[in-house]
Each structure stands twice: as C-alpha cells, then as structure tokens.
N, C-alpha and C positions, 0 to 999 in steps of 0.2 A: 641773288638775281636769277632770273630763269634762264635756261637754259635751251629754250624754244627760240629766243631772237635769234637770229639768221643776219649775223654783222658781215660776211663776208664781202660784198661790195659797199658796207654802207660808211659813208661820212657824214657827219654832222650836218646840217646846216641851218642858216638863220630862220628858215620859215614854217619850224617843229617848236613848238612848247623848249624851251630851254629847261634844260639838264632834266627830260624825260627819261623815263627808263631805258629805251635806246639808248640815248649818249651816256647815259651812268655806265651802263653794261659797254659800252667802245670803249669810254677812257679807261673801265677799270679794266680791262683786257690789255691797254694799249700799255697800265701802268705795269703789269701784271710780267707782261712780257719783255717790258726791259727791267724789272727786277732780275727775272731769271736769267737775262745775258748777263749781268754784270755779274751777277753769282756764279754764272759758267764760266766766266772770265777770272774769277778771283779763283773760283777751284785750278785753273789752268795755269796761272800765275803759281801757287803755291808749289804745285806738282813739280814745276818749271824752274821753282827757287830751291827746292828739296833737290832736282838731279844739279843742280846747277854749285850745288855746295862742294865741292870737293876742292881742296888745294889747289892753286897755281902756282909754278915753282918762280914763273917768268912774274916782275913787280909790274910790266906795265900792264901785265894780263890780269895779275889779280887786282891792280885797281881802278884797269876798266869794267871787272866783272863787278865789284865793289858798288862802281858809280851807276851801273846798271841797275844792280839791286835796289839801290836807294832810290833810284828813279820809277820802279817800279812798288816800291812801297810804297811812295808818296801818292802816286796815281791809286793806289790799292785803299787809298786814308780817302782820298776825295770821293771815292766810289761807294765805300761804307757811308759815308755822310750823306752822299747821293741814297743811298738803300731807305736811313731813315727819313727823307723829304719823300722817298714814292710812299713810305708806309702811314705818312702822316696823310697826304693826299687819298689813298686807298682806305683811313680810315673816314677820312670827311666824306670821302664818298656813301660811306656805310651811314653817316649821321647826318647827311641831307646837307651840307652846307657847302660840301666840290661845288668848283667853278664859279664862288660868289666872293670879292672883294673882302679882304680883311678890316680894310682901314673903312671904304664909302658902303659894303654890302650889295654893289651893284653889280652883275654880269657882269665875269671878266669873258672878255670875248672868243669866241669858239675857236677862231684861228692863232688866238692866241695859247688856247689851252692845249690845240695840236700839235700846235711849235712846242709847247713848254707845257706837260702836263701837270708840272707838280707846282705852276703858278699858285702864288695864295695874293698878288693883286693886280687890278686891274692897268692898262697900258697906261693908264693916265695918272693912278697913284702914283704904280711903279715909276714914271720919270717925274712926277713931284716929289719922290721919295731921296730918286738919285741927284736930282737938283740941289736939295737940300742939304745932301752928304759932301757935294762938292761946296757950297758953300762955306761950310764948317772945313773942311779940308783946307779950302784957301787959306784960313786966315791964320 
C-alpha cells in the first residue's frame, strides 16, 4: 500500500467506494497496531513471569502467585489466537476479499469492521449464525 495516504484524521465512511485503497490502508494500520500492543503485552507478561518465578516460602503466597500465572497464561493463549485472526484479516486484505461476508459475499459494514476489524461476517449472517448455534445448544 502507499505510503503518501495521509490517515491521520481520516474515517471510513459510507459515501467512498467501499474497501478503496483508503479504507484498506486504515484497517490494515488499525490491524497492524493492535497486533503490535498485544505482542508488547505478551513480551511484558513473559518479562513479568520470568522475575515473578522465584520461590514463595508463605503457601498462600505461592498459590496466589500460582493462580495468577495461570490466569495470565490463559489471557496470553486467547491473545495468540487473537494474533492469528488479525493475521488472517491482514492477509485478506492483501488478496482483495477484507470486509466482504464469508457465508452471503456482501459488505460487512464499516462500523462494523471498526468495532471488530478481524470480522469475517456480516451483522446479519453473524446473528443467523448465532441463532442457529443456540438452537442446537437447546436441544
């Protein structure tokens, strides 16, 4: 993407050509940059589990540190799984198909992709999708 567009104030909206090189160049910045917080977060978490490893003599100390850890791993497991959803998004963006409906192909909508950039469908599959789930749940 070039490097000339000039995003700093800009937002999306409905009355541009959908998913123009503008909004390609936002989202993929916008994916771009919460990749690198959660990566700066996981480097700081690890840093943070490394001093954090030394003995506790006291048991409630060490298995509130214990419960700590493990709660920070889990958040650390959901983040990676997060990492591969922006990287699958950043590549669709590379291969023309960001921001388009998996199941109908139709614009998923721009506020929607704000909210949730690594959407892959639209608000209307998406709660046909979860309708159906609960269906099957009930029974």
């Amino acid at each position: 993407m070039s490097a000339e567009l000039d995003l700093s104030d800009y937002r999306p909206t409905d009355d541009e050509p959908f998913m123009n090189p503008r909004q390609r160049e936002y989202f993929k910045r916008k994916l771009d940059a919460w990749k690198n917080d959660i990566l700066r977060a996981s480097r700081e978490t690890l840093e943070n589990l490394q001093e954090e490893s030394q003995n506790h003599p006291d048991m409630a100390d060490r298995a509130s540190s214990e419960s700590d850890r493990a709660l920070e791993l889990r958040t650390r497991d959901r983040q990676r799984k997060l990492i591969s959803k922006i990287d699958a998004a950043l590549k669709r963006i590379d291969d023309g198909t960001y921001g388009y409906c998996e199941e109908t192909g139709e614009p998923i909508g721009l506020a929607r992709l704000d909210a949730r950039p690594i959407a892959t469908l639209s608000l209307e599959a998406q709660e046909m999708h979860e309708r159906h789930e609960k269906v099957y749940r009930d029974d």
